[in-house]
N, C-alpha and C positions, 0 to 999 in steps of 0.2 A: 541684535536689537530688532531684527526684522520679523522674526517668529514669534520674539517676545509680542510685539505691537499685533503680529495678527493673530496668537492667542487670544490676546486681550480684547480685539475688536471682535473675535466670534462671541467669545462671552458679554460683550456687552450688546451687541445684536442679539442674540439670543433670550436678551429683555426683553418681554411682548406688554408695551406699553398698553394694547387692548385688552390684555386680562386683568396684570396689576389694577389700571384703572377702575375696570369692572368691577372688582372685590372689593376696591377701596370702595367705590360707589355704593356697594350691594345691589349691584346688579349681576344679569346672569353671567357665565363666561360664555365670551359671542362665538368661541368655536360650538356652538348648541345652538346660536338663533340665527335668523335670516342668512343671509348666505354660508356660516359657517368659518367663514374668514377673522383671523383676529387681526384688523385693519382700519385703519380710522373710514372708509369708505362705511362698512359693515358695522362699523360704532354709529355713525352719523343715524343708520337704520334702525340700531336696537339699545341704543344707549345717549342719542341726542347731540344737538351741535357742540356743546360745551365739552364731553367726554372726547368727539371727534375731535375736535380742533386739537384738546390736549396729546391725544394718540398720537397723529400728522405732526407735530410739533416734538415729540419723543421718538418718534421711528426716523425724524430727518433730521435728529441731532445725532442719533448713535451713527449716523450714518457719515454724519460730517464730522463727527470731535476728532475719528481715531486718524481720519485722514489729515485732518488738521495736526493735529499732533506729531506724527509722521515726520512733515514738512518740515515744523517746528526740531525736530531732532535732525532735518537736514538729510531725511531718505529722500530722494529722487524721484520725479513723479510717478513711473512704473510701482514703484517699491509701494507708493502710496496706494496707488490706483490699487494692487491686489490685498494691501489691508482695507480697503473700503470693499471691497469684494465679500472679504470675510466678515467683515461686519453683516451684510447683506445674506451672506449662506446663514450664520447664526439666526438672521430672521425667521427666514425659511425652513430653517431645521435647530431650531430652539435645544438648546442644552437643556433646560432647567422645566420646560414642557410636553417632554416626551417626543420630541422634534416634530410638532406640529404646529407649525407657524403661517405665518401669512404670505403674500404674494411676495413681497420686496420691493414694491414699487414705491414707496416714499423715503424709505432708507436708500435703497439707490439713488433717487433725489438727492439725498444728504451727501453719499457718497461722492456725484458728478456735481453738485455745487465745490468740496473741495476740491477735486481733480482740475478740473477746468469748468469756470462759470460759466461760461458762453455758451457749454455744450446741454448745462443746466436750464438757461434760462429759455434755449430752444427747445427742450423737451418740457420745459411747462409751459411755454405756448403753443406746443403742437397738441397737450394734454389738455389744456384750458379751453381751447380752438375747438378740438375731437369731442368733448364732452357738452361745451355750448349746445354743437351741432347735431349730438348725439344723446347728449343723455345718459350715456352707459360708460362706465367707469374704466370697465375693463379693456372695451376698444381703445378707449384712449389711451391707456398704456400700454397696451398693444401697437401702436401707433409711435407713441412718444417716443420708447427708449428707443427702437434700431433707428430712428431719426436723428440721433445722435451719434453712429458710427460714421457716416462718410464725412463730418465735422471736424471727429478726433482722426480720422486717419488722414486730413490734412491740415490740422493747426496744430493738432496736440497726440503728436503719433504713440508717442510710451503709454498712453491710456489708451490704447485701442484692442489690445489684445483681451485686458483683462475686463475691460466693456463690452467686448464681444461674448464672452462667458458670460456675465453678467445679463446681457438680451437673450442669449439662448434659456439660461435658469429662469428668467421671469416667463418669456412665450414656454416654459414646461409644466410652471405654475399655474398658467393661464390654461393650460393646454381644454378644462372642462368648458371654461366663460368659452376656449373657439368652438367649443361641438356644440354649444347654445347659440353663441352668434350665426353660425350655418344654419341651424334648424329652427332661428327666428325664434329660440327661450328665451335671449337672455335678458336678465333684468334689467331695468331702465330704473330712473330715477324723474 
């Protein structure tokens, strides 16, 4: 059951709720405009709050269903934690896109709301907090997810390993926003 759930969660991660959107919209595909990124941040820029809101709203359900589900079949929260993972890599590395997908930072959201909430709702106020104060999208999730490991490694230890993978893929994803945040490019909002 284990392999089957996280087949399932890559291929449902590997939904990129920013292009479908896009197309339904007739708009462009956002891997082409402003940042590049298909990501409700990069919709909110080339495709408007209404298009964002719905992206953020589908990249943190795929993120949360398969983990929910998981649970519901009585996997154990490790077991869970690394199908919420692969939900997350399929973002990143899209089956059905040529594996060019977006950061993972709002499916991971989806993901650690079902792992553990608590670990969730502190990485949306370290991200809420970071971009108030910042502006820029990307520090703040730079910021949020590893704000979440010393959490899990004391409330909620079986999600820690696989939320460590997790912050390492996203800070790899991020790796171009750090060579902009050093050299003072990066975009703001």
């Amino acid at each position: 059951m284990f392999w089957l759930l996280t087949t399932l969660a890559y291929l449902l991660g590997s939904l990129s709720f920013a292009i479908l959107l896009s197309r339904l919209a007739g708009r462009p595909d956002p891997r082409a405009s402003g940042s590049g990124n298909p990501g409700a941040t990069n919709m909110l820029r080339v495709a408007g709050r209404k298009l964002a809101l719905l992206t953020l709203l589908g990249d943190v359900l795929k993120g949360l269903l398969p983990v929910w589900f998981a649970g519901h079949l009585g996997l154990g929260p490790q077991q869970q934690a690394w199908i919420g993972l692969a939900a997350v890599v399929g973002h990143l590395y899209p089956l059905y896109f040529r594996f060019r997908g977006g950061k993972g930072v709002a499916t991971a959201a989806g993901m650690l709301l079902g792992v553990y909430p608590p670990a969730a709702a502190l990485a949306a106020a370290a991200w809420l907090l970071t971009f108030a104060l910042t502006r820029t999208s990307s520090l703040a999730s730079l910021i949020a997810t590893p704000l979440t490991l010393p959490l899990l490694a004391w409330q909620h230890p079986p999600a820690l390993l696989p939320m460590s993978v997790l912050t390492g893929l996203i800070v790899w994803r991020h790796r171009a926003n750090l060579r902009d945040l050093f050299s003072g490019h990066e975009r703001h909002f």
